[in-house]
N, C-alpha and C positions, 0 to 999 in steps of 0.2 A: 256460553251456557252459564247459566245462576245456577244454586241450587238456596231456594228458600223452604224451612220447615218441613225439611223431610221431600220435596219434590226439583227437580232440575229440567228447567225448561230453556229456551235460547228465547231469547229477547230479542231477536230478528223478525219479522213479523212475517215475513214467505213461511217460515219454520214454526208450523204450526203444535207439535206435537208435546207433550209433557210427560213425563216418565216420574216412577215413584222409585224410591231405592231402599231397595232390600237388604239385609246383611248378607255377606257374599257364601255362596252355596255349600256352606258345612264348614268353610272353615273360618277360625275364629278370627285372623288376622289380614284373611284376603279382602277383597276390595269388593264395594255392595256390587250387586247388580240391577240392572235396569228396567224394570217391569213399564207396560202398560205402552204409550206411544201407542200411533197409525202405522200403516205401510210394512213397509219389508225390518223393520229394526227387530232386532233379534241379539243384542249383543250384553257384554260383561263389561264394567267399569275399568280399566286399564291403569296401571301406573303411570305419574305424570312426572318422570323424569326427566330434566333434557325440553320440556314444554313451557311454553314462555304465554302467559297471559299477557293481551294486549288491553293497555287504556279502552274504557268501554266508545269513546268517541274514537280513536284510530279505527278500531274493529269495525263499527260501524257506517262510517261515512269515506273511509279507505278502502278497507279490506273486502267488505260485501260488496261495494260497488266493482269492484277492480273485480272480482270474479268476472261478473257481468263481461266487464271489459278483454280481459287474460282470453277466456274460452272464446268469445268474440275472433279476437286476433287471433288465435289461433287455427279458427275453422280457418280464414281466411288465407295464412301464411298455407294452405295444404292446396288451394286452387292453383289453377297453370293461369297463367295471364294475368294474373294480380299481382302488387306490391303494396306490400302495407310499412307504413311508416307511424312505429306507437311515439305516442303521446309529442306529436309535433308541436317545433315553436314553444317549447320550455312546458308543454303540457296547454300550450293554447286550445287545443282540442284534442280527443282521447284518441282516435286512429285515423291516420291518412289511407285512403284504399283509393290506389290508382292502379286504370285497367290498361290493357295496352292499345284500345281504341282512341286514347285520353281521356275517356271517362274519370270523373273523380268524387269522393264523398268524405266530407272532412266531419269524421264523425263523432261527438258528443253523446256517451252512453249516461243516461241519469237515473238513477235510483233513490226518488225520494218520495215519502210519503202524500205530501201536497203539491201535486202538479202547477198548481201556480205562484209556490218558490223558482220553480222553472222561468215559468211567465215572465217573472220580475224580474229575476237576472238573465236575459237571453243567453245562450251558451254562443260562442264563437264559433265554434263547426254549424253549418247549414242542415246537416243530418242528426237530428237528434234520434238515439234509440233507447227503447227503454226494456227493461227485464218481460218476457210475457206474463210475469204475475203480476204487471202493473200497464196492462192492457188495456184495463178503462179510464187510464186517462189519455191516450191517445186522443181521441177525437176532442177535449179540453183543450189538449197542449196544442195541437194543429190551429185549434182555432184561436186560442189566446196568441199563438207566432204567426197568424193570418199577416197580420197588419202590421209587422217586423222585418225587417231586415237584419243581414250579418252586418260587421262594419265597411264588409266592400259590396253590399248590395244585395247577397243572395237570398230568397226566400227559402224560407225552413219547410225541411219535409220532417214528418215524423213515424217511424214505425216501431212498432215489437222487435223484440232480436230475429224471430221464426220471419216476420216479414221481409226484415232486411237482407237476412240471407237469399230468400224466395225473389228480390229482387236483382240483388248482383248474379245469384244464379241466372235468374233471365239475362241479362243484360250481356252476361257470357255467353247465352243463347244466342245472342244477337235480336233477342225481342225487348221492345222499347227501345233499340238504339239510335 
C-alpha cells in the first residue's frame, strides 16, 4: 500500500481499489480511517507495530507471485493421491505434482504483466500457470511456447490456477488419463 496526498492505494494492479483517509472517528490521536474502496472493505486503519515493510521490488515480484504459488500448493498438499514437491531443484520450477498413476506436472506459476517476458525466458516446468486475473494471456503464452521446448524435450501446456486445478481434479477422476 502507498499512501500519496491524502489517498492509499496498493500498487498491485489485481488490487484495484483506492481509499481516502479520514481522521479517525472522534478521536484526536487514533489512527484515520478508510473511506471509499469496492467490495466487502469496511475497515479502520490499525497500528503498525511489529509490521515490517518490504523493498517495493521483494513485494512485488516475490511475495505477490508466491501467493499465487503458497495457496496453489496448498489446495494440492489437501488431495489423496498426490505429492507435491515446492520449489524443486534449488527452485528450478515452482511445484512438483506427482499423482500415484505416475502422472506428473512440473509447474512454473508466472505473474507478470507482459506475457511475452514469459515467452522470452521459457520457464523450466512444462506446466506454466498463471493467476486467473491474468487469464488473457493464456492463449498468447500457449502459442508464443508452441514452438518450445523444456530442456529435456517437453511441450508446454498452459492454464489459469481454476483450470489447473479442474485438471488434476480430472485426472484423479481418471478422465484424460
Amino acid at each position: 500500500m502507498v499512501l500519496r496526498g491524502g489517498q492509499l492505494q496498493c500498487e498491485y494492479p489485481p488490487h484495484q481499489s483506492r481509499f481516502g483517509l479520514v481522521p479517525g472517528g472522534g478521536k484526536r490521536s487514533g489512527p484515520p480511517v478508510l473511506t471509499g474502496g469496492r467490495g466487502r472493505l469496511a475497515t479502520a486503519a490499525e497500528p503498525a507495530e511489529g509490521v515490517l515493510c518490504l523493498d517495493w521490488g521483494v513485494w512485488r515480484y516475490i511475495t505477490c507471485p508466491g501467493l499465487s504459488e503458497v495457496g496453489l500448493m496448498q489446495w494440492l498438499e489437501k488431495l489423496e493421491g498426490v505429492r507435491v514437491e515446492r520449489w524443486e531443484n534449488l527452485d528450478e520450477w515452482d511445484v512438483g505434482v506427482y499423482l500415484a498413476d505416475g502422472h506428473r506436472w512440473r509447474v512454473d506459476v508466472k505473474d507478470h504483466q507482459d506475457a511475452q517476458t514469459i515467452i522470452d525466458r521459457p520457464p523450466a516446468g512444462e506446466t506454466v500457470v498463471v493467476p486467473n486475473y491474468r487469464r488473457s494471456q493464456v492463449n498468447q503464452l500457449q502459442s508464443g511456447l508452441d514452438a518450445l521446448r523444456t530442456a529435456d524435450g517437453q511441450r508446454y501446456s498452459v492454464f489459469t490456477v481454476s483450470r489447473f486445478k479442474a485438471a488434476v481434479t480430472r485426472r484423479l477422476k481418471g478422465v484424460g488419463a
